[in-house]
VEXKOL-787762 format. One record per residue: x, y, z of N, C-alpha, C in turn. Coordinates in steps of 0.1 Angstrom, whole numbers, plus 5000, padded with zeros to 4 digits. Atoms other than C-alpha are relative to their C-alpha. Last residue first. Layout:
N
XYZXYZXYZ
...
***
This chain:
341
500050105004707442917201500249935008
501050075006705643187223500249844994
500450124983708843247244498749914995
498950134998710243387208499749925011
500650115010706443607205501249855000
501050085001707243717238499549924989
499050074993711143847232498449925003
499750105008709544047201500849855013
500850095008706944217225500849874989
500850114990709944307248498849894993
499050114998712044457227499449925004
499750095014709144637207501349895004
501550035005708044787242500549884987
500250114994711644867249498749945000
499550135008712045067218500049885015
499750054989708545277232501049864993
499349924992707545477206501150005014
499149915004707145247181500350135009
498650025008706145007196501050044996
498950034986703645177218501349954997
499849905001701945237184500950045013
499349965007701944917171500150135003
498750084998700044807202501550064987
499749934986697245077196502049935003
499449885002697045007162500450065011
498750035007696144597168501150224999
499349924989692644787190501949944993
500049835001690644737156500750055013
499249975014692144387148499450184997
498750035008692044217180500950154991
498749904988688744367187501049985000
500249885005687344207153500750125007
499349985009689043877164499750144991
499149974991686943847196501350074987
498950005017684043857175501350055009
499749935004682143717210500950044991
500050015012680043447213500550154997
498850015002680843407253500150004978
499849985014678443617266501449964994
499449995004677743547306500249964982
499650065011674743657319501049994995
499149965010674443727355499749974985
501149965010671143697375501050034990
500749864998672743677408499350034991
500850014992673243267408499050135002
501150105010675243277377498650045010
500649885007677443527397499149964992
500849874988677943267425499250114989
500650054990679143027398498650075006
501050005012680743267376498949945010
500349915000683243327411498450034989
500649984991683842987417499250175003
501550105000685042907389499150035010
500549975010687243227392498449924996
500949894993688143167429499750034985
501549984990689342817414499050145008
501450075011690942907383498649985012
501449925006692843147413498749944987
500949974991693842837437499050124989
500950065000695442707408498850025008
500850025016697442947394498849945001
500849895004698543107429498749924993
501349974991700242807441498850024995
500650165004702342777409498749995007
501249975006702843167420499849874995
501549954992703743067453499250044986
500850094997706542837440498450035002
500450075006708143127418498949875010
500849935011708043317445499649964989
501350004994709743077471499250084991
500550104999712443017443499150045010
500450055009713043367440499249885002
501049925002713643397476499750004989
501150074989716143087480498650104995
501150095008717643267447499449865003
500549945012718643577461499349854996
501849974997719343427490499250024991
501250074999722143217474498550055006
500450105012723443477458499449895004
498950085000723943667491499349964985
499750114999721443957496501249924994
499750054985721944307505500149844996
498949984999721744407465500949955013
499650115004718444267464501549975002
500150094993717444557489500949844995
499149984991719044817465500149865015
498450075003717244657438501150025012
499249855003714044747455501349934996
499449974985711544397452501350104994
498449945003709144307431500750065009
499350024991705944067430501550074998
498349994998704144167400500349995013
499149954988700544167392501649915001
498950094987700244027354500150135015
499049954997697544197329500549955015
499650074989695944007306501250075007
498650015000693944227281500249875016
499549945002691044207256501550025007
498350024999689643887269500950074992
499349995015686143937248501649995004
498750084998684143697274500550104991
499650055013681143987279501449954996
498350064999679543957312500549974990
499950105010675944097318501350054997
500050135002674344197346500349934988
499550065014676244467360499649864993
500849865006674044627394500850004982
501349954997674044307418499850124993
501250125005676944127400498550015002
500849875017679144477409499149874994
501549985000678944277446499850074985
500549874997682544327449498550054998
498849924992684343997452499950135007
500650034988681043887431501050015012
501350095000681244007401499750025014
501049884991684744137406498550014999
500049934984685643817406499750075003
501350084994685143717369499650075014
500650135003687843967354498449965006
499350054995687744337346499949855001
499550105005686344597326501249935009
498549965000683544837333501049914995
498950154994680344947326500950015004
500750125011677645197315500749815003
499450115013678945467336498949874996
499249875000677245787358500849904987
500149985016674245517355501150114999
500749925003673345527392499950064984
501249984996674045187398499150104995
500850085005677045167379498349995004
500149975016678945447388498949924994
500949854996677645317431500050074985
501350034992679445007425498450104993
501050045014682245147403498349935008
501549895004683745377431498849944990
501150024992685545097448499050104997
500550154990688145017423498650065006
499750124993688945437416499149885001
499950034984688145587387499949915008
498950044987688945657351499750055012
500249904983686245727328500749905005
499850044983686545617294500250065008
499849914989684245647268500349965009
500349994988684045347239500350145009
501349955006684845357201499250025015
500850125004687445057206498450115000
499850105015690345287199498849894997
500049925011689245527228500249974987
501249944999688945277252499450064990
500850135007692045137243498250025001
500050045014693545467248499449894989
500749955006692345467284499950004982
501250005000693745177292499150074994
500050165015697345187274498250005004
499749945009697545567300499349874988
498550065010696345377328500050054987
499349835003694045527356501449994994
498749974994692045207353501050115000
498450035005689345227332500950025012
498749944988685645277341501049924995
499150084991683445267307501350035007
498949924988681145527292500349875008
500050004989679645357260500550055007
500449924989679845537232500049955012
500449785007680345257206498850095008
498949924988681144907228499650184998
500850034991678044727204500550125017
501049915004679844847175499249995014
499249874993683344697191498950064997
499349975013681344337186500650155004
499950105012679744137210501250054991
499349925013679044367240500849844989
499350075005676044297255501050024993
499550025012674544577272500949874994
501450065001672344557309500549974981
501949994991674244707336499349954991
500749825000677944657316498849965009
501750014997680544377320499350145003
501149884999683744447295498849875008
501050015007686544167301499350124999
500749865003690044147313498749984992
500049935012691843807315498750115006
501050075007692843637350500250134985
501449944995694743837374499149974990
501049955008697843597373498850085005
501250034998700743677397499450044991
500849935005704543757386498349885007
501050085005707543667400499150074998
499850144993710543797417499449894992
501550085001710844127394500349885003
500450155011713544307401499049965004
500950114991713444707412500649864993
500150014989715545037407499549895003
501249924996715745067372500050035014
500049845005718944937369499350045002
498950004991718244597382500350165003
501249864998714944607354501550015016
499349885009716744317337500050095005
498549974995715844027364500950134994
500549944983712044057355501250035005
500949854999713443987316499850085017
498949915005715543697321499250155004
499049994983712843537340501250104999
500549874987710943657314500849995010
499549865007713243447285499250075010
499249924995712843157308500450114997
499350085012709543087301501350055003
499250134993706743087328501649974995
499849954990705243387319501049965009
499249915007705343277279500550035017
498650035004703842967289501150094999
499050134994701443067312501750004990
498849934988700643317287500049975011
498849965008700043087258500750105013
498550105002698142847282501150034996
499350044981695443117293501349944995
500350134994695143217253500650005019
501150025007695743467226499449905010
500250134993698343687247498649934994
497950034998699944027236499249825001
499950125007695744097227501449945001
501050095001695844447244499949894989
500049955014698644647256499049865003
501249945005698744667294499550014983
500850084996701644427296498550075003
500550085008703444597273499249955004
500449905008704444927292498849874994
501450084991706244707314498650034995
499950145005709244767289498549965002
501349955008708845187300499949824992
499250095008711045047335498750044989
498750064991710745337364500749924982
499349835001707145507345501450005005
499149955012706545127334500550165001
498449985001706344997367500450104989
500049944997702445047368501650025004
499749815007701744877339500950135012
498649975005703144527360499550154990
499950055018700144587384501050014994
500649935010701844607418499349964985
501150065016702744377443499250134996
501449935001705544567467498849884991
500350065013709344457479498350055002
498950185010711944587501499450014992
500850165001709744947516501649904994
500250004986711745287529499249824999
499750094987713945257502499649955012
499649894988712845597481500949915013
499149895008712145347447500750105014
499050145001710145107473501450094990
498950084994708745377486500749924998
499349934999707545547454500650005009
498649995006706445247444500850115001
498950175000704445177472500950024992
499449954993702745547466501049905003
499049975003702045437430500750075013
498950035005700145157444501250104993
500450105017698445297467500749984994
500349875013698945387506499849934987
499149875004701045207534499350094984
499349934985698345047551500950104993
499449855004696944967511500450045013
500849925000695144637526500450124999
501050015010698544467529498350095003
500649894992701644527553498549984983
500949955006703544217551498950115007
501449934995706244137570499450084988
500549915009709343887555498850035005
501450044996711443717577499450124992
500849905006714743607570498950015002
498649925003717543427589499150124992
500149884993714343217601500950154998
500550044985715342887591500350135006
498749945001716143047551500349975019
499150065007713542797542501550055007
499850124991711042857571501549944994
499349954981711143247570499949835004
498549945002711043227527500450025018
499250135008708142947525501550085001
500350134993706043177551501149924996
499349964987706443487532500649865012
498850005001705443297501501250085011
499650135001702443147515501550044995
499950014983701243517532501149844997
498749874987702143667497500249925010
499550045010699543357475501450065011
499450194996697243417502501249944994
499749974989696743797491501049895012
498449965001696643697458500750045015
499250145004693743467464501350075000
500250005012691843777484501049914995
500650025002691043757519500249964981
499150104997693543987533499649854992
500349984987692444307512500449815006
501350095001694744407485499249955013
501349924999696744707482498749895001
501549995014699844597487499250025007
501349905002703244657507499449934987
501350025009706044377518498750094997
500949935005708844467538499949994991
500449955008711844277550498650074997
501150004998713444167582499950124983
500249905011717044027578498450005003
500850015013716643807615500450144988
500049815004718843897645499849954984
500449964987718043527666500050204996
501150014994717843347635499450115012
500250124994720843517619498349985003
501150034993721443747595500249925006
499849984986725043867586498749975006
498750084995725043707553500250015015
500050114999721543877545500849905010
499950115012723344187549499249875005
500149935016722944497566499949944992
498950075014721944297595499850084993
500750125007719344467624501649964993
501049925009721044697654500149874987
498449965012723744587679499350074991
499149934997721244657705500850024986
498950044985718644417692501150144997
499350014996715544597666500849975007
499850144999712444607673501549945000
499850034985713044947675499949895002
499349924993714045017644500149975016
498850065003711444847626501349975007
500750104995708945017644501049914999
499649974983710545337635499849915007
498749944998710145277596500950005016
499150175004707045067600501450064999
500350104984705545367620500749894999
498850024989706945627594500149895012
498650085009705445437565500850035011
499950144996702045437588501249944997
499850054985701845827591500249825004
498549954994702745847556500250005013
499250055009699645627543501650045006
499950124996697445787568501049924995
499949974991698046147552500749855011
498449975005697846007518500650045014
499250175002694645847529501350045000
499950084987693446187545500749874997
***
């Protein structure tokens, strides 16, 4: 039925589009936009309105239909309307979308580079990846993927990754051994599951509530927010800091779209992207602070004496092993340690 809904809604913005439309019919190009016959683009995600990244989109839509005085207008379609993320990518790859936020793993079946950003420990610190995200060798990077079908505008933080379970502390990877934890339905996820001595079960966001409750899992792993974003603070009460991965949503848009623009649109719309995620950064420390907070208040525990350097160094095989299979993986990891210095 979602998938159903999902295609009933791609044709509505397809036809919708269309009709809105003036006579002559929209701009092919940027160049030919005007105010009064706007370039109109499309925006898909899966997030609900509400949510900092969500704000982060509505502020960069905003900054690109004031800058470009109207010549472009960017509509967002959010709360999954058009479907999940790999259906977004399969319109944005098929044309019928411009640009999507996705996790960056979920590019990698288009671009296998992106591969990296699910691997665990790439980043020892908030500040190192800031820096690295920020640095111009990514910018390079995001703009590489042209070929693939997409570029990457910018990137949104989703904080660092953690294990919280119903009632287990996890300290050390012994602590992790056997547990059943929900994973993301990501190849580098599960595997890391599996390397750290843990069971993973992959399912959807909204099913962990109710996993957790009734004991079908043990835990799961994500940042602060979903605490209390999603109430799991009422059936997970304890929060272990081990910052296993940091994985970037992505702002990206269909090459073929990019292709319509001028060079300077191209990099009016960059520039609003980059700005929004500056935005982003700060607004999200704050829904994070604000998230422990609240979850302090539920009965949380959070655990930050953890051998973070044990997990490091028994999930390190994982990453060497993407490496080697993947020579854009090993391009890419060596272009982060250079952004490092």
């Amino acid at each position: 039925m979602k998938k159903l809904l999902a295609v009933l809604a791609t044709v509505l913005l397809t036809t919708g589009l269309a009709a809105c439309a003036p006579a002559s019919g929209p701009p092919a190009t940027s160049a030919e936009a005007t105010a009064e016959n706007p370039l109109v683009l499309s925006l898909a995600h899966s997030l609900g309105d509400t949510h900092v990244t969500s704000k982060a989109l509505a502020a960069f839509a905003e900054d690109v239909e004031e800058r470009s005085d109207g010549r472009i207008v960017v509509r967002i379609y959010g709360n999954g309307q058009l479907g999940s993320e790999p259906d977004v990518i399969a319109q944005l790859n098929q044309g019928v979308i411009d640009m999507a936020r996705v996790a960056a793993p979920s590019l990698a079946n288009d671009s296998p580079a992106y591969h990296t950003f699910g691997l665990p420990y790439i980043f020892e610190s908030k500040e190192e990846y800031y820096r690295v995200m920020d640095s111009p060798e990514m910018a390079d990077f995001f703009r590489s993927s042209v070929d693939d079908g997409f570029v990457g505008l910018t990137y949104y933080t989703s904080g660092a990754r953690s294990f919280y379970t119903a009632h287990t502390a996890v300290r050390t990877p012994d602590d992790l051994r056997g547990l059943k934890i929900r994973v993301q339905d990501m190849r580098s996820q599960t595997q890391l599951m599996e390397v750290l001595g843990a069971a993973p079960v992959a399912m959807g966001f909204g099913e962990i509530y109710t996993a957790l409750q009734t004991g079908l899992i043990d835990g799961a792993e994500s940042n602060e927010t979903a605490l209390t974003d999603s109430a799991h603070g009422e059936v997970a009460k304890v929060f272990s800091r081990d910052e296993h991965t940091r994985i970037p949503d992505m702002l990206v848009m269909s090459s073929d779209t990019w292709r319509t623009l001028t060079p300077a649109d191209q990099e009016l719309i960059t520039a609003a992207a980059r700005r929004s995620t500056k935005q982003h950064k700060v607004a999200w420390d704050e829904s994070v602070q604000q998230a422990v907070a609240d979850a302090e208040d539920m009965g949380v525990e959070f655990v930050d004496d953890v051998d973070v350097e044990a997990f490091r160094e028994m999930s390190r095989p994982l990453v060497d092993e993407y490496a080697e299979e993947y020579p854009e993986v090993a391009e890419l990891l060596a272009t982060i340690d250079e952004a490092k210095e």
